[in-house]
N, C-alpha and C positions, 0 to 999 in steps of 0.2 A: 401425467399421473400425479406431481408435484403440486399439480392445480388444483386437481380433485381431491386429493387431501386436506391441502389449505381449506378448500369449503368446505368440506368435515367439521374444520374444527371450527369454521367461521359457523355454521348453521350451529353447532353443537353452543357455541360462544354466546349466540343471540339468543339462542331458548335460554340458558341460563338466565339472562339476562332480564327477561320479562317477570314481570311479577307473577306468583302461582295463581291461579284460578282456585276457588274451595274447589275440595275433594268432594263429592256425591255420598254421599252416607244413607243407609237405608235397612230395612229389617224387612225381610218377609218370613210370611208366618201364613199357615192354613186358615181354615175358617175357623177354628177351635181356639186361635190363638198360638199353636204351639209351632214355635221355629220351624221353619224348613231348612234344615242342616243340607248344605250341597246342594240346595238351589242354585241354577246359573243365568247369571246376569251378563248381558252381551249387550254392546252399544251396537245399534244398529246399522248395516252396510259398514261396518271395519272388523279390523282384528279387535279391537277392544275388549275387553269383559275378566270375569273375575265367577265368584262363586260365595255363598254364603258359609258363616262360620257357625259354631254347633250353636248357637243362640241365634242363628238366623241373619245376624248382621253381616253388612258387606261394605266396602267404601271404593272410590271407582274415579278415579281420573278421565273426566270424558275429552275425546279428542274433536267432537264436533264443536261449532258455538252453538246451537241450537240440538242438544243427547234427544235421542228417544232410544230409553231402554228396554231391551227383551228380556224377560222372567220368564224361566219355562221348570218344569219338573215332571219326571216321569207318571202320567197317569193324574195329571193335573193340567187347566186349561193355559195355554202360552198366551199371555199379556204383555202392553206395552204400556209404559209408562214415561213420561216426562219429570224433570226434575222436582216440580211444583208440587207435583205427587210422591215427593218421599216426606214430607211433615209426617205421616202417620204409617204405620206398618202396613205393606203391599199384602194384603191377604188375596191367594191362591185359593181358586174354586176346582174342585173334583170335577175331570171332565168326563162327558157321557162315552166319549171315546178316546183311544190314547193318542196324545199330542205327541209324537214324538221327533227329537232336534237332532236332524244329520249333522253329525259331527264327524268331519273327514278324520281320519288319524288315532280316533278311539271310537271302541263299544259304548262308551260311560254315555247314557243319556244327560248326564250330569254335570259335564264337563263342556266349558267354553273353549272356541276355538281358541282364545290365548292360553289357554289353561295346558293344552297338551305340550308334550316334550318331545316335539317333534315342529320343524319349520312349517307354517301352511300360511299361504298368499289366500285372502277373497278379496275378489273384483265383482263391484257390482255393475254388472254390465249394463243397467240403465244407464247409468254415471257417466259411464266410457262410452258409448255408444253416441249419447246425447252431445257432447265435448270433442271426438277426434272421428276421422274422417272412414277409418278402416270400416267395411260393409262387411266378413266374413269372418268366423270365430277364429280362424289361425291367424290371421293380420293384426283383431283383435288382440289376441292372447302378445304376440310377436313383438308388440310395441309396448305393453301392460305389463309382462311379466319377465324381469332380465334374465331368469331361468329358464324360459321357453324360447327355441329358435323353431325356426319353418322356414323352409326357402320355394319360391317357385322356379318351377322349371320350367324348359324349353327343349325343345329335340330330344326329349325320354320317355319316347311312347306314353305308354299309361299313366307314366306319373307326371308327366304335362295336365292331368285331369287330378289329382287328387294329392295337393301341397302334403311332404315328410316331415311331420313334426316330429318333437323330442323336447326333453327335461335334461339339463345340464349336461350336453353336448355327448349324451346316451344314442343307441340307436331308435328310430320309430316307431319301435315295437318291444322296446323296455320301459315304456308308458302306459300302464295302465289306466282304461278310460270308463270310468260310472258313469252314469243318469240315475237321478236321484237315489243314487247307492248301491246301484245293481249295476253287474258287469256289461258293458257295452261291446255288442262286436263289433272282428275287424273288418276291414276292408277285404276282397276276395285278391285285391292288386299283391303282388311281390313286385317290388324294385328293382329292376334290371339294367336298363339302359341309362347310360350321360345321366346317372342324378346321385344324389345325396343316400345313405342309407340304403345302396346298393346291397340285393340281397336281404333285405328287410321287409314285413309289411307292416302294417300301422292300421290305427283308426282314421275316416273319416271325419274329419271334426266340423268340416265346413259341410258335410249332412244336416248339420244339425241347426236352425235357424238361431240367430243370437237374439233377435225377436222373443223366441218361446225362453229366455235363461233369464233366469230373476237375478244368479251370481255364479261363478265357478270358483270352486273350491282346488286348490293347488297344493296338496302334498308332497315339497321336495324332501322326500326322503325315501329310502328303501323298504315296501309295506308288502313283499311278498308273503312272510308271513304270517301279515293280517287279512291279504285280501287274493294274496295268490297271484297265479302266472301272469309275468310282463311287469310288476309292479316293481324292476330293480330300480328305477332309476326316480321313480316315484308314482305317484296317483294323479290324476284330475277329473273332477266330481264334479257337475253339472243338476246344479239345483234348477228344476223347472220351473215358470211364473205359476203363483197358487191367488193372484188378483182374481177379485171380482169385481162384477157391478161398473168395469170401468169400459169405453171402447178406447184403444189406443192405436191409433195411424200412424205411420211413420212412410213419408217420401224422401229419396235420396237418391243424388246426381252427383258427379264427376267424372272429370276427364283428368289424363295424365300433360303434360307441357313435352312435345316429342321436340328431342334436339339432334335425333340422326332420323334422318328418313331419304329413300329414294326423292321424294317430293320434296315442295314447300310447305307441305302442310304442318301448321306450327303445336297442332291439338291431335289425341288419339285415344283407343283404350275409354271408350266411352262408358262408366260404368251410370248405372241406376238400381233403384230397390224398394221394391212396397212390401210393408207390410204391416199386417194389420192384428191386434189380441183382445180377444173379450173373455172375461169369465161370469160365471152366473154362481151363484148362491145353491145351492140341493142341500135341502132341513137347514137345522140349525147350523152346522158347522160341516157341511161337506159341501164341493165345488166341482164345477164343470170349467176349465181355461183351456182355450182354442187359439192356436196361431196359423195365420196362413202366410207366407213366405215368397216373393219373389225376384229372382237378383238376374241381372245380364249384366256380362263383361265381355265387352268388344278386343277383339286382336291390339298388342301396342305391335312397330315393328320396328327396332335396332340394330338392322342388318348393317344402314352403309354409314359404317365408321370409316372405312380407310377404302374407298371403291380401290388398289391397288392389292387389296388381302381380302377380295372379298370370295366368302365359302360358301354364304346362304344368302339368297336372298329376302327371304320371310326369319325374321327370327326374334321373337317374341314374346310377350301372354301366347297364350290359348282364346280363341272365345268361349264364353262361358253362359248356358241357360243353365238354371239354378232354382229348384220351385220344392216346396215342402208345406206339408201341413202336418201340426202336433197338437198332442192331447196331453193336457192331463189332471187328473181328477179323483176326487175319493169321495164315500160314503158312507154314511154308519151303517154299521149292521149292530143291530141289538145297542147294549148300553157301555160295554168297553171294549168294543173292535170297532175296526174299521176296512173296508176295502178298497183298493187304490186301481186305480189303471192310467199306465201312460204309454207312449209311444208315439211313432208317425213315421208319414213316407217320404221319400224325398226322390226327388227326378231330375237329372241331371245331362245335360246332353252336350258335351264339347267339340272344340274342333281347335284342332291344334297343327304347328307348323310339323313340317317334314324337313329333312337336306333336301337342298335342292338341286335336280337333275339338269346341267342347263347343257344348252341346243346340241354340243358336240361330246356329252357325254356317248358311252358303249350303251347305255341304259337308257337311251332315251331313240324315239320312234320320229324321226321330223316329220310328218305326211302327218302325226297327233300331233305332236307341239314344235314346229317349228323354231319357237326361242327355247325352248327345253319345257318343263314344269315344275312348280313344288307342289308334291304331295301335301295332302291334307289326311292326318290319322282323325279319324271320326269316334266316337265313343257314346254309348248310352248307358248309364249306370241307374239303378236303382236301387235305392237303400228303404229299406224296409224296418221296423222292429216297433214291439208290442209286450208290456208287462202288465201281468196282473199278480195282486198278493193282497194277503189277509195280516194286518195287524192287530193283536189283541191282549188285554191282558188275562193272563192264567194264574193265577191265585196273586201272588206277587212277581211274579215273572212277564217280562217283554217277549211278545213272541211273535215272530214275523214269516210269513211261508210265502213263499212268491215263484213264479217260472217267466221267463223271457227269452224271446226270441227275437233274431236278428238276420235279415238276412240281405247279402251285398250280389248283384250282380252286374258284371262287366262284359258289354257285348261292344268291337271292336270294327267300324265299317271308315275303308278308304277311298276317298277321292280324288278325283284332280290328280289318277295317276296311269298307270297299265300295266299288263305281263310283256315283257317283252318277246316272249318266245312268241306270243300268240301274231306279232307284227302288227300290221297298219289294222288289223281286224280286232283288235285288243279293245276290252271296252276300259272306260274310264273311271269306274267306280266296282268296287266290290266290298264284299259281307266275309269280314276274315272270323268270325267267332270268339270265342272270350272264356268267361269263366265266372263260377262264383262261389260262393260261400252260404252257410247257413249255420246259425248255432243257436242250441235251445241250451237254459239255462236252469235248475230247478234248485232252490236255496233254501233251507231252515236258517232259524237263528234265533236264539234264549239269551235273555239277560237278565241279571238281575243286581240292583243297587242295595247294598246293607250299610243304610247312615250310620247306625249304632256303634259299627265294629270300625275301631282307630276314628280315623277322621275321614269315614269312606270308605267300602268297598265295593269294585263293581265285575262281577264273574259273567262272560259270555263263553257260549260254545254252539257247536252249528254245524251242517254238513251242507254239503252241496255236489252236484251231480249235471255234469257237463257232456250234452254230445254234437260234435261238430260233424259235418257234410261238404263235401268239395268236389266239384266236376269242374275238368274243359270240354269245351264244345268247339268244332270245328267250322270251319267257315267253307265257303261253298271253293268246289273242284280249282276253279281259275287261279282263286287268292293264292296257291299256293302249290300250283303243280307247271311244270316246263315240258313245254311242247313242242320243244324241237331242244336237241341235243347238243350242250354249250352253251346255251342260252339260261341265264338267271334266274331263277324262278318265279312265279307268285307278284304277287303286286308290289311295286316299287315305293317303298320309306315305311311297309309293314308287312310284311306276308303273313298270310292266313295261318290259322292253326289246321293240323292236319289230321285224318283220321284217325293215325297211329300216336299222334298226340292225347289224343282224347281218354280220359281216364275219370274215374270216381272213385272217389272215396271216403272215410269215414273216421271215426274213431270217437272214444266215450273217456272221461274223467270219470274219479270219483273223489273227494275233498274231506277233512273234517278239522276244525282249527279248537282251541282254546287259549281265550286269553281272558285276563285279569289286569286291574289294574287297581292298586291301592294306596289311599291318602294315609301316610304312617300317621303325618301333623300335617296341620294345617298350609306348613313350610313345605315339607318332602313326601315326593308317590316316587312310586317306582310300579311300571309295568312290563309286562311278561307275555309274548303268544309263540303259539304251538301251532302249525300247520302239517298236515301227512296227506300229498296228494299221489295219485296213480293212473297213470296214464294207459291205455291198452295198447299203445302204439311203441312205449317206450319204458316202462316201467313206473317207480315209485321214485318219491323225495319229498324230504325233512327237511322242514326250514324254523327257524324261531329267532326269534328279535326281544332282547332287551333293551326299555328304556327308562330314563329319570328326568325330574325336575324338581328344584330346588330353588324357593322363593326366599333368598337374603333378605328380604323388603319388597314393600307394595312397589318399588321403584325400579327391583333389579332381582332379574331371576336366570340361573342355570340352567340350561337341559341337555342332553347327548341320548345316542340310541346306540344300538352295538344290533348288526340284524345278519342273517346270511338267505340269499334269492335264490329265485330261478327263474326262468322263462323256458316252457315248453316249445320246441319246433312248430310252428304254424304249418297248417295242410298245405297250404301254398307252397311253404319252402321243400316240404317233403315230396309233396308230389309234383312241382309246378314242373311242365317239358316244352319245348317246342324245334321244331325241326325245319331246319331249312337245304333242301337240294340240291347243290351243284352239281355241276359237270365237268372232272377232270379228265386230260385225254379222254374225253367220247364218255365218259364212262360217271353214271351216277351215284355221287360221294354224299352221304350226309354231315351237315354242320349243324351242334345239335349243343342245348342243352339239357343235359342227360336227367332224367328223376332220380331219387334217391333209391336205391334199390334196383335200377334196372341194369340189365345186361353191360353195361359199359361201368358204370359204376362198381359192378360188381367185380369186373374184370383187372379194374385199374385199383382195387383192394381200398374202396373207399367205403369207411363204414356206415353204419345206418347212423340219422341223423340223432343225438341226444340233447338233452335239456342245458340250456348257459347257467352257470353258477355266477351265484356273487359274491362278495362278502363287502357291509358296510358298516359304515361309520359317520357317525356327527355329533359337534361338539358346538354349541353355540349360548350365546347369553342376550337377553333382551333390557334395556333400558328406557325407564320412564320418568328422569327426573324434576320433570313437572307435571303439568295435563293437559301440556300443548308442544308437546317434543316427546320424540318413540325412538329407539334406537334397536336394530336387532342384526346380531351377527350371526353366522352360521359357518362351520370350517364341513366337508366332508370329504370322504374317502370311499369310490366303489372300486372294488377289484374286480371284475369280470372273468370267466374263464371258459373258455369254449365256445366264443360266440361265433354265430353262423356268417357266413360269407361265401361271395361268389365268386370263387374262383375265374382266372384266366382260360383262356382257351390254349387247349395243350392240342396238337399238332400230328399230324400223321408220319410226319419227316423226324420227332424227335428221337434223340439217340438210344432214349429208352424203353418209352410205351407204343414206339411208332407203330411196329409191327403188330401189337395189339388193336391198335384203333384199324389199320389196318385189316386184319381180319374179320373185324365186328363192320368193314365197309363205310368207317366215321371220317370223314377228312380233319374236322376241329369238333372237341367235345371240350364245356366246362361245367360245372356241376355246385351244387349247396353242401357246406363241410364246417363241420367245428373246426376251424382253424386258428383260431386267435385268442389271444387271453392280455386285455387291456387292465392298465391302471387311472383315473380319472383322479384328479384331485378341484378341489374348488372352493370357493368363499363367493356366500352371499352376502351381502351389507344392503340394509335397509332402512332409510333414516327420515321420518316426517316430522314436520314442524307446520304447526295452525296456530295463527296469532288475527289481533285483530289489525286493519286499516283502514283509513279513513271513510269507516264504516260500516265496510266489509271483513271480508277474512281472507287473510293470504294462505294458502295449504302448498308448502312447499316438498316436495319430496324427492330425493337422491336413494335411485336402486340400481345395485349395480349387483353383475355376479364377474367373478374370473374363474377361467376352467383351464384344466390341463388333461390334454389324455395322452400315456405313452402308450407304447406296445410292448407287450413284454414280450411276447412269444407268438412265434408261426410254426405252425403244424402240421408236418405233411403224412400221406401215409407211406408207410414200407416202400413202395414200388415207385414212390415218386419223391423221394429224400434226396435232397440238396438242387430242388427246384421251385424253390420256395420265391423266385423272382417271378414265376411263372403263376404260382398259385397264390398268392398276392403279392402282386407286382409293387414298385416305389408308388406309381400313381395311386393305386388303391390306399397304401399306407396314408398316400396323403388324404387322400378323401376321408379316409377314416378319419383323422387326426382334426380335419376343420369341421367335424359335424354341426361346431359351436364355434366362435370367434372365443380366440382367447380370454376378451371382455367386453362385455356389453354395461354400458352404464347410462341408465336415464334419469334426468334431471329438468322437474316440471312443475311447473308453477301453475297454479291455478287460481283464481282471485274473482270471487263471488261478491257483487252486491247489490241487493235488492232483486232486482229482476234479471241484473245484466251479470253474463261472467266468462272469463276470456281463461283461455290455456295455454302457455307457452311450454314445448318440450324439446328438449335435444337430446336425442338419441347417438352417443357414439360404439359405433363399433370396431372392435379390433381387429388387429393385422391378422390376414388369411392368407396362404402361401398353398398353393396346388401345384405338383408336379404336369407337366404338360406333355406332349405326345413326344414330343424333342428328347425327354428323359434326360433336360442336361440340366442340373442343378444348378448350372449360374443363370441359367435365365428359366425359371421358373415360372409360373403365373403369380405375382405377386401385390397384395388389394393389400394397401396401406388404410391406419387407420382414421375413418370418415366419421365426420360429424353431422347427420340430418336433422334440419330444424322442422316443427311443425307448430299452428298459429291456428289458434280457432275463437271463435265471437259467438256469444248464445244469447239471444234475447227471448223473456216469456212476454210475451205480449200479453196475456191473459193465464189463467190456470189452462185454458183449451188449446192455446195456440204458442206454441215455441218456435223461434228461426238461429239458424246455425251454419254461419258461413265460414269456411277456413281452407287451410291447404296442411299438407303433408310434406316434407323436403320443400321447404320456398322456396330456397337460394339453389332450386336444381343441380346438388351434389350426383354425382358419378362417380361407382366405384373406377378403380384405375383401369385403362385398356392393356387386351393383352392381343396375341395373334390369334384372329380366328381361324387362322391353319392349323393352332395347336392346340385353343382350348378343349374340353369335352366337349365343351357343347356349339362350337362350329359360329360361334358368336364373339363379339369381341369381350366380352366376358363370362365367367364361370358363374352359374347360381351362388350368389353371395347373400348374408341376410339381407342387409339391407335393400337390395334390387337393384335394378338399371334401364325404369320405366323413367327415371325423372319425376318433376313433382307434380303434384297432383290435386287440384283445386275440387272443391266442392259444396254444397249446400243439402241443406238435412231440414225438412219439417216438419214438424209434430203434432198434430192433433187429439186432443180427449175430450170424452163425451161420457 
């Protein structure tokens, strides 16, 4: 940590040190001549930008060597310009329909991303894509943004097919997720098994192709409400590519460097990826852009660390087919609207490891497999979604009407396994059923910008109206029924879901927010929104968020927000069940996770499920002492209370509910319960430097976050008080606790010149400590912390043709090994961020036409 300080103040020492660049100086003004007061200027692909003053003028530190600036105004056409072009005043043309600029964080069409008082990361994913080796937007985001972790898993059913992201070591589903500013749905998955965010659902994200994403917009901070449910822990906004006139190819290879394998083989995990973006020109200023998508990832496998502790044989990736096409596109209608449509589908077909059953397991058939088998959990997902909406202007008012649908479904097929009851007749693949989701979305929203009043005003308000659908579907008789007495049920490393599992259902929102935000002076805004949403399933809640910002100097500015969240229960959590058969003495026991509201739940006095609260807070300041060094802190505080969790499995033998579960014929029930109420504390530090080199430009950058989560409280009900080891157990506590490494800090060099330009990054991540099945604190699972380098070479051959060769982790770091008799996950290590595929070599080509 001592190090990483020292280079703080070393990087901090050398931008000092360089002589200033002039400042960018400029006026814009309409066609009439007359100032545009609150016109916003943004350097383009960074956080940069600024805003004009009541005369129109602005002055701007650019961070690139080569600015090209963005000028936009509500109801006015978005232009770019270079520095060459501010000799004379930028005059702004009335456009025939309204341009308007997603600004994550505010309503204010008016307001640049640096402008708001609130922290927001954009990556432009060309950038990143073209430069580092990651093929998927979680991998992406995971190495780009020290805020976002994702881990892959291994042996957790479902979620071996669809990586648990998060914002500042929150759960999966206290992230809120846009597409071009409209709510994205979630995944139909809830978190159950061996993973991270156990008890959580989440979005999708690697749905969605990083092909079709021109930048993602990253809101760490607390925006329920501005934007509503899931957004405690923040936002991330997904701007779509709006190119034309270009064709853009893109091929991409790697393989991982395997250093535990049954074999010699020294290579695995084969990944590749095409894809390919055109857009076309419609009238003057509307567009059609099309991406098609396609990724495969082959099985890694890290089972034989110590053949003396071995638990699994296959224990890995997942393999991964991966295929999407997206849209997206607007049109004029008349002379100041517009109509938009985007969307697309995505197809996904996994296959992922099981435990493995070997030759002398009870569970296993010799006459099928003679050495035993590992199950193979199979999966076909399909993600679907589709928006359309009208933007227009209405006298002076922004007016935007839109409906989106989304819809995820998860159907669940096993192989390479059997029923045991059924014997040597048992087949070896079966159809267990699944589940999915559907959410239609229907959104208003007015704004309106008043230059004249202070230095700025901008008043939004809006409703919206939300209805979600949830079914499980059952998988056929075999997966999941025993056919002779004592005997296991259902297919081995997944059993089916079962008839009496099967259930549908529903529920509606209804939403209405109001927020403002006002430039008192040119130095100080202060903004203010109001949310009141109501659930049919759960009731009503009020949320509102105060914030500021305070520019001391073009050099150095203040902001903090003060907010309080929620997160509504997801259908998933409320109604997810599944049941699995045993046979005790002769006789059949159900092991079940119970739904919210059924028979067991009811019995055991667990209430219905309600919305997590938050309360937050941020406090941070940006520094721009010259126009080639940026400096930005952030301190926050979310308090959580009520978050959802999955309970332990409680016990037909316990001394207190036994006789209950008894009765209802349940041998083991655990269930979905507000039980917990966390305190998260954390600091981001953000700090780039761009100077020139012997020719080129060095762009150095140090981003680091540290997080902390306690627990404050476990919650049990009435009937089951002071068994609270049971109903989150220590292990659980620890899962919770490392949803994030205490610190992630990246530090990456990047050095452009002429055609040629190379990356160097080291990613370190902090110590993770997980309780192990042992339950004995001195030897815990314990992942000290690791430094990954990665190393990449771009050359453009021509404008048409770019090559890109590098690796990820060179020096093949490994997190530490633990016992795989005790980890979760039956492996010699725990899902950890950084992984435990080893490193991973690759080549990216690019073509445009």
């Amino acid at each position: 940590m001592k190090r990483i300080l020292l280079l703080h103040f070393l990087m901090l020492a050398t931008a000092l040190a360089f002589a200033q660049k002039p400042v960018l100086k400029g006026k814009v003004v309409d066609a009439t001549g007359q100032p545009m007061i609150g016109a916003s200027i943004a350097e383009k692909s960074t956080n940069n930008g600024t805003v004009a003053d009541v005369d129109g003028n602005f002055q701007l530190s650019p961070i690139s060597a080569e600015p090209i600036l963005v000028i936009s105004f509500i109801g006015y056409k978005k232009i770019e310009v270079t520095p060459q072009d501010l000799d004379k005043p930028i005059a702004m043309e009335e456009s025939n329909i309204l341009q308007q600029v997603v600004v994550l964080g505010s309503r204010s069409l008016n307001r640049s991303v640096t402008d708001t008082p609130a922290p927001i990361d954009v990556i432009d994913i060309k950038e990143v894509t073209s430069k580092t080796g990651q093929l998927d937007v979680n991998q992406l985001l995971q190495f780009a943004a020290p805020s976002f972790n994702s881990n892959r898993q291994t042996g957790s059913d479902g979620t071996d097919h669809v990586d648990p992201a998060s914002l500042r070591g929150l759960g999966p589903d206290q992230t809120l997720v846009l597409i071009n500013g409209k709510r994205r749905h979630q995944s139909s998955l809830v978190n159950i098994f061996g993973t991270r965010g156990r008890g959580n659902t989440g979005t999708d994200l690697n749905a969605i192709p990083a092909a079709a994403i021109e930048r993602i917009e990253i809101l760490r901070d607390g925006a329920a409400a501005q934007y509503g449910s899931d957004a405690i822990a923040g936002v991330i906004n997904i701007i779509l590519k709006t190119s034309t006139n270009t064709l853009d190819i893109n091929a991409n290879s790697g393989v991982y460097q395997a250093k535990y394998r049954f074999d010699d083989k020294k290579f695995d995990g084969l990944n590749y990826n095409f894809n390919a973006n055109y857009g076309i020109k419609v009238g003057k200023e509307g567009f059609v852009n099309l991406t098609g998508d396609y990724n495969f990832r082959d099985h890694t496998n890290r089972a034989n660390t110590n053949p003396d502790e071995l638990s699994r044989r296959q224990f890995g990736d997942p393999k991964i087919v991966n295929a999407s096409l997206y849209l997206n596109s607007q049109f004029q209608l008349g002379a100041k609207s517009q109509f938009y449509l985007f969307g697309g589908t995505n197809k996904r077909d996994g296959d992922a490891y099981a435990w493995t059953r070997f030759a002398d397991d009870d569970r296993n058939i010799p006459a099928i497999y003679p050495n035993g088998f590992d199950p193979l959990i199979k999966t076909k997902i399909n993600d679907n979604s589709i928006a359309i909406g009208v933007r227009s202007l209405l006298g002076s008012w922004d007016f935007d009407v839109s409906n989106t649908f989304g819809a995820n479904k998860f159907h669940y097929f096993v192989k390479n396994t059997l029923n045991t009851s059924l014997g040597a007749q048992s087949p070896t693949s079966f159809d267990a059923g699944g589940f999915q989701l559907s959410q239609n979305t229907i959104n208003l929203g007015l704004s309106k910008f008043y230059k004249q009043t202070l230095a700025g005003l901008n008043i939004a308000f809006g409703a919206e109206y939300r209805m979600e659908n949830y079914k499980i579907f059952a998988g056929e008789e075999k997966s999941w029924k025993s056919y002779e007495a004592g005997v296991p049920p259902g297919s081995q490393g997944f059993p089916g879901f079962q008839p009496g599992d099967e259930i549908k259902a529903k529920r509606s929102n209804i939403g209405a927010y109001f927020d403002t935000e006002v430039d008192f002076t040119k130095k100080f805004m202060m903004g203010a929104a109001l949310r009141y949403e109501n659930y049919s399933d759960f009731g009503g809640t009020l949320n509102g968020k105060l914030s500021a910002r305070f520019k001391a100097s073009e050099a150095f500015m203040l902001r903090g927000t003060l907010s309080t969240g929620f997160r509504a229960p997801s259908l998933p959590q409320i109604n997810f069940n599944s049941t699995i058969t045993n046979f005790i003495g002769g006789q059949p026991v159900e092991v079940l996770i119970a739904r919210n509201g059924s028979a067991v739940t009811k019995a055991l006095g667990i209430p219905a499920l309600k919305q997590e609260t938050s309360k937050n807070a941020s406090l941070g300041f940006t520094m721009r002492p010259n126009s080639t060094f940026s400096l930005t802190v952030d301190a926050y505080l979310v308090k959580v209370k009520d978050r959802i969790v999955l309970t332990g499995q409680f016990a037909d033998d316990d001394d207190q509910i036994g006789d209950i579960l008894k009765g209802l014929n349940v041998g083991k029930a655990q269930f979905f319960t507000n039980a917990v109420s966390t305190t998260t504390k954390g600091l981001d530090v953000i700090m780039t430097n761009r100077n020139n080199l012997g020719g080129g430009y060095l762009t150095t950058t140090l981003a680091a976050n540290f997080n902390k989560l306690t627990i404050d409280a476990i919650n049990t009900s009435e009937k089951l008080a002071g068994k609270e080891d049971t109903y989150f157990d220590l292990r659980e506590q620890y899962f919770l606790r490392a949803s994030a490494p205490p610190s992630k800090i990246n530090l990456t060099f990047d050095y452009q010149i002429k055609k040629f330009s190379t990356v160097v990054r080291f990613v370190r991540f902090g110590k993770v400590e997980l309780a192990d099945w042992n339950y004995d604190m001195k030897e815990n699972d314990i992942y000290t912390p690791k430094i990954v380098t990665d190393l990449s070479f771009n050359y453009r051959f021509a404008k048409s043709l770019g090559l890109t060769l590098g690796g990820n982790n060179i020096f093949n770091v490994y997190p530490d090994r633990s016992s795989p008799f005790n980890t979760e996950s039956g492996g010699a290590w725990d899902p950890v961020q950084m992984g435990f595929n080893g490193a991973f070599w690759y080549v990216k080509l690019n073509l445009k036409f």
